[in-house]
N, C-alpha and C positions, 0 to 999 in steps of 0.2 A: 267612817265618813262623817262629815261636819251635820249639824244640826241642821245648816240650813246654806247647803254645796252650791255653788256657784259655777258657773260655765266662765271657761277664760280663753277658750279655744274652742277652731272649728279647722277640721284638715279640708280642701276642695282639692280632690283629681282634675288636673288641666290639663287637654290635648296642648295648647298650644302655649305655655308658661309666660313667653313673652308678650304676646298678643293680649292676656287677661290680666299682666301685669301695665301692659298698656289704659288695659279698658279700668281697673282702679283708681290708677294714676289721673285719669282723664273725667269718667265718670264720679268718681267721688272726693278728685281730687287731695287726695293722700298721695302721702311717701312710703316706703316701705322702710320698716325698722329691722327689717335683714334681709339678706337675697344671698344664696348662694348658685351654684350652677342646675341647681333641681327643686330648688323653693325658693317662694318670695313672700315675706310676713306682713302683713297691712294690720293698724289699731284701730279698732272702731271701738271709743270707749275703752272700756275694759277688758273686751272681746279682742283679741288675736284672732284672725283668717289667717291660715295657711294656705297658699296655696302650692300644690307640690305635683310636677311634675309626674303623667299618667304613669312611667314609666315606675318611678320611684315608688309611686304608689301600690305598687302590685304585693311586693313583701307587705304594707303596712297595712293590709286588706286582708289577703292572703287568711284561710282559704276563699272569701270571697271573690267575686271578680269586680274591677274596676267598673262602675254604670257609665253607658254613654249617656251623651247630653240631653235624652232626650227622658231621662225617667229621673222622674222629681221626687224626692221622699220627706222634703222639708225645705225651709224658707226662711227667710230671716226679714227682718221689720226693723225696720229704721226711720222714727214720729220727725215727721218734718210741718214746719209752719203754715207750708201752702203748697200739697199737691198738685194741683194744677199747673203753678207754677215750675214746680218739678220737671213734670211731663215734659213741659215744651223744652225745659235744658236737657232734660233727654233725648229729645228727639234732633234736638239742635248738635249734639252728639253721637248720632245716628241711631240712636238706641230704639226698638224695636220694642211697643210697649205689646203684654198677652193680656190684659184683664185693664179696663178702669181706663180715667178717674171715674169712680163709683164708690156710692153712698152703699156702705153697711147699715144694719138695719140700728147695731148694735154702740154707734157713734165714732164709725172711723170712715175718712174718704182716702181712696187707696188706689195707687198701681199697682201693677207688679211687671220683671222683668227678669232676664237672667244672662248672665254674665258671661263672655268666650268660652267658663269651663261646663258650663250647664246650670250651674248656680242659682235658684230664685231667690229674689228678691222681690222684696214690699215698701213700698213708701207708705208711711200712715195718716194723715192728720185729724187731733179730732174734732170732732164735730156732736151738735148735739142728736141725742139719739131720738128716731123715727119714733113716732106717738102714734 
């Protein structure tokens, strides 16, 4: 392994493939840089999301089992200019916010939300830290 490994990839199991490939396309407004009939690939950055189809995903799991949407084991964070401002595009997108906007103590103001495959998500911005 490298000195100092880099994440370039993230797989997401999705009931509904086209529905979360909708909710990319809309909510974060990206293209995808490949789709075939059981995945669709979005670039954030340097990070690859896959997102692949629940079914396809059972061998790439295997022996684990696929989680439903409703158990989170990690999130992802993407520093934007003006949360606040976020939220309401989110919500103007029907988007369903679970936490925030709210001051960490630590100097970030933050949502979070999560995607048609169960997916969390964080918007961050920072701020200066609590005294």
């Amino acid at each position: 392994m490298h000195a100092n490994p880099s994440i370039f990839a993230l797989t997401v199991a999705a009931t509904d493939l086209a529905e979360t490939e909708g909710f990319y396309r809309s909510v974060f407004g990206l293209e995808p840089i490949f789709r075939d009939e059981v995945s669709v690939i979005f670039k954030f950055g340097d990070l690859m999301v896959n997102i692949l189809d629940e079914n396809a995903a059972v061998s790439l799991f295997a022996p684990d089992l696929v989680c439903g949407a409703a158990s989170h084991r990690g999130m992802l964070t993407i520093q934007v200019e003006n949360v606040d401002a976020e939220a309401q595009r989110l919500r103007d997108h029907g988007v369903e916010l679970h936490y925030g906007p709210f001051n960490q103590p630590w100097g970030i103001r933050v949502i979070t939300f999560k995607d048609p495959a169960g997916q969390m998500w964080e918007l961050a911005q920072p701020i200066e830290p609590a005294k």
